[in-house]
N, CA and C atoms as an extended XYZ file, in Angstrom:
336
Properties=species:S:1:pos:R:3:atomname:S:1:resname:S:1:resid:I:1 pbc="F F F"
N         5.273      -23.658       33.495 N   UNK     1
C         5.011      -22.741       34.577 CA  UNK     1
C         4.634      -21.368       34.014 C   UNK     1
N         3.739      -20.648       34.604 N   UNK     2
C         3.176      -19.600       34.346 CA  UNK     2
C         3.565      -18.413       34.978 C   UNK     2
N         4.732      -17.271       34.455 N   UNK     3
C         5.003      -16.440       35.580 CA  UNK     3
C         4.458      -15.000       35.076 C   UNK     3
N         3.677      -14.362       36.355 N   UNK     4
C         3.162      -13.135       36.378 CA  UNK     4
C         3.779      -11.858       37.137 C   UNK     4
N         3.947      -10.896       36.746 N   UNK     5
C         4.792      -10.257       36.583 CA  UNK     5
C         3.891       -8.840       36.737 C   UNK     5
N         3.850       -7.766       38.278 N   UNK     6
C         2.888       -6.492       38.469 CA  UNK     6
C         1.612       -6.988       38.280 C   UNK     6
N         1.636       -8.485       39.178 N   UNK     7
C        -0.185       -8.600       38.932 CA  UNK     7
C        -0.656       -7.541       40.058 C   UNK     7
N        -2.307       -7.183       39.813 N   UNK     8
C        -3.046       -6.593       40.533 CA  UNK     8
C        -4.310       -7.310       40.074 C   UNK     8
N        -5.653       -6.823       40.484 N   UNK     9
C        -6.525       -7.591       40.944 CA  UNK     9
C        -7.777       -8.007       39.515 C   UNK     9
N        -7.082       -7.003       38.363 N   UNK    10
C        -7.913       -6.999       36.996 CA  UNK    10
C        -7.185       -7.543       36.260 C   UNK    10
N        -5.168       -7.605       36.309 N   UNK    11
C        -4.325       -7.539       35.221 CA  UNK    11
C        -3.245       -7.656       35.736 C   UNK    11
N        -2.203       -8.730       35.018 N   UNK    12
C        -0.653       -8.491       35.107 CA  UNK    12
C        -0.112       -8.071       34.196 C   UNK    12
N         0.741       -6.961       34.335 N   UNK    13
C         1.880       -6.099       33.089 CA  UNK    13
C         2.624       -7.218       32.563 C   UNK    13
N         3.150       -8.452       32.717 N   UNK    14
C         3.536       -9.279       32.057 CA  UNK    14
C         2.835      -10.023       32.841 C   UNK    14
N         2.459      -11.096       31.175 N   UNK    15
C         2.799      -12.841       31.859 CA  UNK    15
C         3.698      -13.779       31.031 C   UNK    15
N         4.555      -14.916       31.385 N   UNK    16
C         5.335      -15.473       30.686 CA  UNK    16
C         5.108      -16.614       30.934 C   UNK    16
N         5.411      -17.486       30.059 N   UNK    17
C         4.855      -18.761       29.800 CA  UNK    17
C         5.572      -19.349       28.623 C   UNK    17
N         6.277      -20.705       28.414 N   UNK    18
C         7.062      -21.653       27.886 CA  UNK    18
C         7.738      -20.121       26.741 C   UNK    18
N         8.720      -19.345       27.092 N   UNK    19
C         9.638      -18.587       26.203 CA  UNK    19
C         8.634      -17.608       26.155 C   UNK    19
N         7.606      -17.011       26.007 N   UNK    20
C         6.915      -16.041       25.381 CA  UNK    20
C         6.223      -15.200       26.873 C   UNK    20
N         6.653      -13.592       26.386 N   UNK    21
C         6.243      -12.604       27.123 CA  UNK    21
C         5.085      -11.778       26.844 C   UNK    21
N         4.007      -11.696       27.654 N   UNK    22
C         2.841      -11.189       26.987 CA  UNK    22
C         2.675       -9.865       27.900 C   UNK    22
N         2.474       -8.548       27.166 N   UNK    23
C         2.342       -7.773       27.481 CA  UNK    23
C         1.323       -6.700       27.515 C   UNK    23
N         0.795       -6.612       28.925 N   UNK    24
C        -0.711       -6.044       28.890 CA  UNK    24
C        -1.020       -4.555       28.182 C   UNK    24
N        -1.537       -3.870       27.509 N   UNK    25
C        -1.896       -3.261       26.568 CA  UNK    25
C        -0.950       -1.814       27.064 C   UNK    25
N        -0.333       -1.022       26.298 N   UNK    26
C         0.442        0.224       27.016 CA  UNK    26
C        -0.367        1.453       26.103 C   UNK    26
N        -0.743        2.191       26.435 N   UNK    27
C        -0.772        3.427       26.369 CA  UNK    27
C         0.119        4.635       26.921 C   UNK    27
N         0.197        5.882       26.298 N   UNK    28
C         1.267        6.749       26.715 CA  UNK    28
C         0.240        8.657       26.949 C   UNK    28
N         1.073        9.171       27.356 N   UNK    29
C         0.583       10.622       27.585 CA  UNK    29
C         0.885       11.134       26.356 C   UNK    29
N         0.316       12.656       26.385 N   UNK    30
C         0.783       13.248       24.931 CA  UNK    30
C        -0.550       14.185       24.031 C   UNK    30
N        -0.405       14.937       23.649 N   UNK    31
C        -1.494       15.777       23.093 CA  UNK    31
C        -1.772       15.367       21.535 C   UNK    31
N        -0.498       14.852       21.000 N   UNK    32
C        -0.420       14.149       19.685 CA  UNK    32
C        -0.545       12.370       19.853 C   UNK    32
N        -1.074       11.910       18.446 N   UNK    33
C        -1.065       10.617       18.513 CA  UNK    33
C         0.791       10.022       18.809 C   UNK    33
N         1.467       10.944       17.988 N   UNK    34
C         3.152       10.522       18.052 CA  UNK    34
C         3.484       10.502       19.447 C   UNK    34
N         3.158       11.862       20.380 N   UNK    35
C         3.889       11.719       21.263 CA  UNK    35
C         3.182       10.738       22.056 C   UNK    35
N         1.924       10.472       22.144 N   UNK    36
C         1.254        9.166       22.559 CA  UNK    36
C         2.086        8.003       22.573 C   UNK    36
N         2.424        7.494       20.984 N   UNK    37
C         3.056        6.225       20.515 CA  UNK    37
C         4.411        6.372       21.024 C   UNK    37
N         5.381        7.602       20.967 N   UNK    38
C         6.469        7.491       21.618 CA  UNK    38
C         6.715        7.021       23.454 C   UNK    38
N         5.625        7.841       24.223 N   UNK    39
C         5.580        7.331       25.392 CA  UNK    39
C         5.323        5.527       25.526 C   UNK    39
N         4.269        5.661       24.682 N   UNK    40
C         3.973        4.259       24.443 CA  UNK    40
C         4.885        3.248       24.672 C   UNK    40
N         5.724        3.444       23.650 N   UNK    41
C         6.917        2.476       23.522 CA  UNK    41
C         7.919        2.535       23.828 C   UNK    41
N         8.046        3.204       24.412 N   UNK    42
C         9.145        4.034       26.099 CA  UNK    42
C         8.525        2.354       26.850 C   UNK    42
N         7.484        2.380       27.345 N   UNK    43
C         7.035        1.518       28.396 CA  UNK    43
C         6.962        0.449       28.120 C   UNK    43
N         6.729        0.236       26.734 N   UNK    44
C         6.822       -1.324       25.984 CA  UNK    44
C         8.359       -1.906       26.125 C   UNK    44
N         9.634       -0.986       25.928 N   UNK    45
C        10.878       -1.171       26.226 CA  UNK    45
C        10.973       -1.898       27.364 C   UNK    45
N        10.469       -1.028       28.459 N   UNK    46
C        10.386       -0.984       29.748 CA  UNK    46
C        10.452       -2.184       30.316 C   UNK    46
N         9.166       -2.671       29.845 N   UNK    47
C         7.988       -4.015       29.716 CA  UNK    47
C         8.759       -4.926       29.364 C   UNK    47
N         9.501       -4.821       28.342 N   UNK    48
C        10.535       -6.140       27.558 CA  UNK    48
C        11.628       -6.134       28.536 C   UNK    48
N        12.372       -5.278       29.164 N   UNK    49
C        13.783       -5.534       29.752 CA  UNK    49
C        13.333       -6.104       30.520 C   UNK    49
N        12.050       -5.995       31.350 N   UNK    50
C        11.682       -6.397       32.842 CA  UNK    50
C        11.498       -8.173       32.615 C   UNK    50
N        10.966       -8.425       31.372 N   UNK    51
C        10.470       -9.680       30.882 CA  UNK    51
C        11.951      -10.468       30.719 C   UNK    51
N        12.445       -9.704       30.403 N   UNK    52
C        14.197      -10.339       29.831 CA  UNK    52
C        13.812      -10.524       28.342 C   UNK    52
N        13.481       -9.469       27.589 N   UNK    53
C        13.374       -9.652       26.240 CA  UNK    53
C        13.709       -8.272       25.104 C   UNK    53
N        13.413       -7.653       24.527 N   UNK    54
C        13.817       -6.634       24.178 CA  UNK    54
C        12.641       -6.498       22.318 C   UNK    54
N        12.996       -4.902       22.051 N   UNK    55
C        12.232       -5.117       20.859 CA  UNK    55
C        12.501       -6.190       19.504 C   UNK    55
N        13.775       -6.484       19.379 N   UNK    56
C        14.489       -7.459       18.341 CA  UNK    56
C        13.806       -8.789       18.714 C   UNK    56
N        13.166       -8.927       19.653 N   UNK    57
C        12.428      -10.464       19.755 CA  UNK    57
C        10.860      -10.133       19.876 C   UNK    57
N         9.856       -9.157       19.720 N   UNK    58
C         9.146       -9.014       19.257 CA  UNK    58
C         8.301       -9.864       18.325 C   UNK    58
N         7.397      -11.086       18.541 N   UNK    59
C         6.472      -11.794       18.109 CA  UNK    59
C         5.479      -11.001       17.277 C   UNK    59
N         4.415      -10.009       18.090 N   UNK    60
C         3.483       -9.723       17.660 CA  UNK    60
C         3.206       -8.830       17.679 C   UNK    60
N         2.692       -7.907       17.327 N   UNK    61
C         2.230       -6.138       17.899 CA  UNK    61
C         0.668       -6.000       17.448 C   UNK    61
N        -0.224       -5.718       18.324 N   UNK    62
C        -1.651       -5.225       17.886 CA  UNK    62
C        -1.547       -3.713       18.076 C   UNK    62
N        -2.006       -2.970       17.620 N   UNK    63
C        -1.947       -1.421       17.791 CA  UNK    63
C        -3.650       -1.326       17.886 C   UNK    63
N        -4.313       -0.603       18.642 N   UNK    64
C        -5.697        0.302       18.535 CA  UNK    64
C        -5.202        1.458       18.162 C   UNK    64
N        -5.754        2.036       17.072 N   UNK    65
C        -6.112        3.842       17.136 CA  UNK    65
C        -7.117        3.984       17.352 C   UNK    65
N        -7.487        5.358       18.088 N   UNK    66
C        -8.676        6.027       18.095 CA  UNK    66
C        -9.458        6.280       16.983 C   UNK    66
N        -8.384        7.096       15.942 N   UNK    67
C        -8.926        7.358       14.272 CA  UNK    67
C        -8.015        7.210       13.539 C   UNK    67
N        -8.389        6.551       12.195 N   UNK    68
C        -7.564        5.868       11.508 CA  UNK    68
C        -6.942        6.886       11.014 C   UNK    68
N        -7.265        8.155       11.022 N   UNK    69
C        -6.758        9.556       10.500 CA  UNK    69
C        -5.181        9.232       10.583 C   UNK    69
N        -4.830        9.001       11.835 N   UNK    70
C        -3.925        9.508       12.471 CA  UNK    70
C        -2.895        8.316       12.106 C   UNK    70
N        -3.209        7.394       11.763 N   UNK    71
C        -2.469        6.439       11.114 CA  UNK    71
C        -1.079        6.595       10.785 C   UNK    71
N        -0.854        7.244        9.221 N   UNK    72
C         0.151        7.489        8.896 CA  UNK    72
C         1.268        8.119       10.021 C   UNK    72
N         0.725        9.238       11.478 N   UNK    73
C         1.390        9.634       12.051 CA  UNK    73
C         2.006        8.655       13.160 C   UNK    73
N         1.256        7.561       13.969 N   UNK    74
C         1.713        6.838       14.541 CA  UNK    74
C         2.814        5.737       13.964 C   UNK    74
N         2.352        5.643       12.161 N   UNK    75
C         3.526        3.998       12.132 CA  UNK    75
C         4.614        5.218       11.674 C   UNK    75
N         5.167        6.706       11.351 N   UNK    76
C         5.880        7.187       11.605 CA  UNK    76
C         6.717        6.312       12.554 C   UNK    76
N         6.118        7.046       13.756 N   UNK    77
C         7.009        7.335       15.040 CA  UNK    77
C         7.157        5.376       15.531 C   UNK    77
N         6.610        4.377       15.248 N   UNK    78
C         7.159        3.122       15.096 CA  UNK    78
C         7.966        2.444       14.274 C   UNK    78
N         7.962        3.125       13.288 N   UNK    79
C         8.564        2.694       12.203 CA  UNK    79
C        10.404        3.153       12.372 C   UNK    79
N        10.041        4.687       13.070 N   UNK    80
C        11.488        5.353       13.767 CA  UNK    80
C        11.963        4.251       14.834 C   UNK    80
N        11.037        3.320       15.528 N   UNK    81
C        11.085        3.114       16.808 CA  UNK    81
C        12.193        1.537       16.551 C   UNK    81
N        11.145        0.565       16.063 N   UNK    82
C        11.325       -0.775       15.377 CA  UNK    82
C        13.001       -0.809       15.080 C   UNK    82
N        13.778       -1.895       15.273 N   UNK    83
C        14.807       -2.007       15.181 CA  UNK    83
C        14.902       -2.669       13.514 C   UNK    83
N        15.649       -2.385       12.772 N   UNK    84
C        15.611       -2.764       11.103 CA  UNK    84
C        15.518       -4.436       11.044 C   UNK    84
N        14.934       -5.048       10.395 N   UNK    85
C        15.033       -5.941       10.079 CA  UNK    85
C        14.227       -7.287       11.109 C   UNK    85
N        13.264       -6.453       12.148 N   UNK    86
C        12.956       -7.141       13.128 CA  UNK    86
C        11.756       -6.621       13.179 C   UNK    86
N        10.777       -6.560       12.186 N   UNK    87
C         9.337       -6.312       11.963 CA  UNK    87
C         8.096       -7.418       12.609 C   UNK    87
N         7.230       -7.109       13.555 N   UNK    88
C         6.891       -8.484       13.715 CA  UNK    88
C         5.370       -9.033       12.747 C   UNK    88
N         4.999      -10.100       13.411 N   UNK    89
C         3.529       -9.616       12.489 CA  UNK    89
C         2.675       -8.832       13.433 C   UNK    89
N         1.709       -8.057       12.672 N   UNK    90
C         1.194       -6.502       13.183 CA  UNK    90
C        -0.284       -6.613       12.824 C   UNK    90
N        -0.691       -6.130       13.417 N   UNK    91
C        -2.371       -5.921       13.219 CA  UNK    91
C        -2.450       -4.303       13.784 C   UNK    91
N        -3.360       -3.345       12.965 N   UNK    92
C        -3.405       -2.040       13.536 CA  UNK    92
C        -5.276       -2.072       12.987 C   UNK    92
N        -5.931       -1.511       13.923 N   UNK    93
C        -7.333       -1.299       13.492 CA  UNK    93
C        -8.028       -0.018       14.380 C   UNK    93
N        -9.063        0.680       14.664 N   UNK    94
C        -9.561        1.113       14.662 CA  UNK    94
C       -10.530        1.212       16.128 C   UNK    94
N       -10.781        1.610       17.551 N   UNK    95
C       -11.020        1.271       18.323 CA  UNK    95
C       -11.564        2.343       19.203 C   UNK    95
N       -12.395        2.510       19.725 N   UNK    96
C       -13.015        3.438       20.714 CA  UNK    96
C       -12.079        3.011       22.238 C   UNK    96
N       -11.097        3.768       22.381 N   UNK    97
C       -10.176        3.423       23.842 CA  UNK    97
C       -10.731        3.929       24.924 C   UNK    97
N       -10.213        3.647       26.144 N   UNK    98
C       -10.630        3.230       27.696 CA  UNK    98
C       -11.318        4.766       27.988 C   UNK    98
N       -10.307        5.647       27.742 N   UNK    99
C       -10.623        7.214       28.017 CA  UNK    99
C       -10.605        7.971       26.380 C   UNK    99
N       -11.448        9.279       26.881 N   UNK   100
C       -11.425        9.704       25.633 CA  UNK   100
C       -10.104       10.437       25.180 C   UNK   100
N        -8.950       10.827       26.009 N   UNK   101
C        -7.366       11.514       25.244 CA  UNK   101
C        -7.042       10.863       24.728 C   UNK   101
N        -7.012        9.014       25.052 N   UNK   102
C        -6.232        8.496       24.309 CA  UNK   102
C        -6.531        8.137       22.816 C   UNK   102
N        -5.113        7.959       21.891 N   UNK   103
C        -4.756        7.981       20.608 CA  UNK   103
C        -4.717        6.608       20.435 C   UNK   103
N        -3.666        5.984       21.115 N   UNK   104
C        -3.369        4.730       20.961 CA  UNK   104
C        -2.824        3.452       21.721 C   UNK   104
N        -3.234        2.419       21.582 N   UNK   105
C        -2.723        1.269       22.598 CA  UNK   105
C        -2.042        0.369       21.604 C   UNK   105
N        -1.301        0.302       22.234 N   UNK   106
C        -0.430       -1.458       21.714 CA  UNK   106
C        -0.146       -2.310       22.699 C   UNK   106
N        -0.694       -3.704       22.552 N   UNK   107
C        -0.500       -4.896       23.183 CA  UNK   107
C         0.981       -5.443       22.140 C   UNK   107
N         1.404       -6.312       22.976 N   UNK   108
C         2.963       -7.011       22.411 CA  UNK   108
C         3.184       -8.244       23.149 C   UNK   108
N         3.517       -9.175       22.474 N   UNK   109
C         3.705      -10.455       22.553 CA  UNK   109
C         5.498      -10.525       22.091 C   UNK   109
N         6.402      -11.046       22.763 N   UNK   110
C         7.402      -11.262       22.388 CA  UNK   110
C         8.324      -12.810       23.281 C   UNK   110
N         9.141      -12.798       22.216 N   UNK   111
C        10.063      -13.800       22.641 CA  UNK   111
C        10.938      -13.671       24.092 C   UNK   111
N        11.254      -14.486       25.013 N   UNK   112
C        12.060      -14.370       26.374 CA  UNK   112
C        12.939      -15.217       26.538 C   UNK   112
């Protein structure tokens, strides 16, 4: 069974399907890429409790940046974020995003 979760008419904020929570891409407010990634993953939290999952079950993480510049400053503020020992596999690359403020998106795939 396939459960969707804040569908609307382009996208659902979750979908879940046999254990696994998929989570539609989050972006955050913020004048910095950090405080970007911190809002960010404010909502990714968010996203997981609602799913019944949390960051410690974390499957997958894709990150977009805007510029790779800013790199080092975002896996900072994830690296603060990430619970020890519960790293998932990660992909981070390089991406022209939806609007031009934004810094960064992360999509997340996790366990439920």
């Amino acid at each position: 069974m396939i459960e969707r979760i804040e569908t609307g008419q382009r996208m659902s904020k979750i979908v879940k399907h046999n254990g696994v929570a998929y989570l539609c891409g989050q972006v955050g407010d913020g004048a910095t890429i950090a405080e970007q990634t911190r809002e960010c993953l404010s909502r990714v939290e968010a996203l997981l409790e609602t799913a019944g999952s949390s960051p410690e079950q974390i499957l997958q993480a894709i990150i977009w940046v805007a510029d790779m510049a800013d790199f080092a400053e975002m896996n900072a503020v994830w690296d603060a974020w990430l619970p020890e020992g519960h790293a998932p596999a990660r992909a981070c690359g390089e991406a022209k995003l939806a609007r031009p403020e934004l810094k960064v998106e992360i999509i997340i795939t996790a366990a439920c």
